[in-house]
C-alpha positions in Angstrom: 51.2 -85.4 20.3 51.7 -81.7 19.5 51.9 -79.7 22.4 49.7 -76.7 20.8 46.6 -79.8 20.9 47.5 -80.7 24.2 47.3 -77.1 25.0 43.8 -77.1 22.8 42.1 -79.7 24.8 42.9 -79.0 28.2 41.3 -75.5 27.4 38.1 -77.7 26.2 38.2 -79.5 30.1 38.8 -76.1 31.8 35.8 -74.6 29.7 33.9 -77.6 30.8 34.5 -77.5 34.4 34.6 -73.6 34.5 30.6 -74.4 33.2 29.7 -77.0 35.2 31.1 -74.9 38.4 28.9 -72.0 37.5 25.5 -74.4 37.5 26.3 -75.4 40.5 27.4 -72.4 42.4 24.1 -71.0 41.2 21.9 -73.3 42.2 23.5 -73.5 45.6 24.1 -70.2 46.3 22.6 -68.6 48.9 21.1 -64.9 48.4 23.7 -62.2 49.4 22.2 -60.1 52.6 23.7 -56.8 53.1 25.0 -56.6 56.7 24.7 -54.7 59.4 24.9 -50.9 60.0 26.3 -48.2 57.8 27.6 -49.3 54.7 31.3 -48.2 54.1 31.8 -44.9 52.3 28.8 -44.0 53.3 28.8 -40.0 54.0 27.1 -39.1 57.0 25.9 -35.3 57.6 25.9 -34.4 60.7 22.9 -32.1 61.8 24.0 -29.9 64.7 20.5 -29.6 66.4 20.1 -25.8 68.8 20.3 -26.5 72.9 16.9 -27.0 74.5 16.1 -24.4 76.6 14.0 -24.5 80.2 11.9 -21.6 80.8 11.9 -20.0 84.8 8.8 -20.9 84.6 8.9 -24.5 83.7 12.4 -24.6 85.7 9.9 -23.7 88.8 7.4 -26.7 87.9 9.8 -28.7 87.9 11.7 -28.0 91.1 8.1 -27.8 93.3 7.2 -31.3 91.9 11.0 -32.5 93.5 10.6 -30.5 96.6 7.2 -32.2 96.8 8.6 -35.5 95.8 11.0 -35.4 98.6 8.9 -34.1 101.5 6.7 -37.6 100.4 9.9 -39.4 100.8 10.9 -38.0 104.1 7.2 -38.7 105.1 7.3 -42.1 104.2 11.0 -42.9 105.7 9.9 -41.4 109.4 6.6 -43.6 109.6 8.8 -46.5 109.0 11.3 -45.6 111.6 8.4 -44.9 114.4 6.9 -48.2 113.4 10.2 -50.0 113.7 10.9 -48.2 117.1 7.5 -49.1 118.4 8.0 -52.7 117.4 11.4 -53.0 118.9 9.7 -51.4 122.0 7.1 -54.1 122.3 9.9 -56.6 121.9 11.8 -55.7 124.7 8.6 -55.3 127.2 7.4 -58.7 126.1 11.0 -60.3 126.9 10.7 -58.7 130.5 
């Protein structure tokens, strides 16, 4: 045999199998989803956005609502602390 159609035909079989590879990585490939977040090189812009500012007056909203806030807290933390005195009182009395 000469070596230039040895050479010949195993072109033929690679051409074959090169075909017969593409049919069937095509039918069992799976469509290609882009993944998550950014994709590379993308360029971001950053947007540099202007300080939010508080009016006195809104400043003054805002601090009466905490001040009242609190005083309902403080309200609600001494009625516990007379009730659980009281309790404890009974308790003691009854064990006399």
């Amino acid at each position: 045999m000469e070596v230039s159609r040895i050479i010949a035909e195993i072109d033929a079989q690679i051409l074959k199998l090169q075909q017969a590879r593409t049919l069937l990585a095509g039918a069992a490939a799976q469509p290609v989803r882009a993944g998550r977040g950014r994709p590379k090189g993308a360029v971001t812009v950053s947007v540099t956005r202007s300080k939010r500012k508080l009016s006195p007056e809104g400043r003054k909203r805002i601090a009466d609502a905490m001040k009242k806030r609190w005083a309902e807290r403080r309200k609600q933390t001494s009625s516990k602390q007379t009730s659980a005195k009281q309790t404890s009182s009974k308790q003691t009395s009854a064990k006399s």
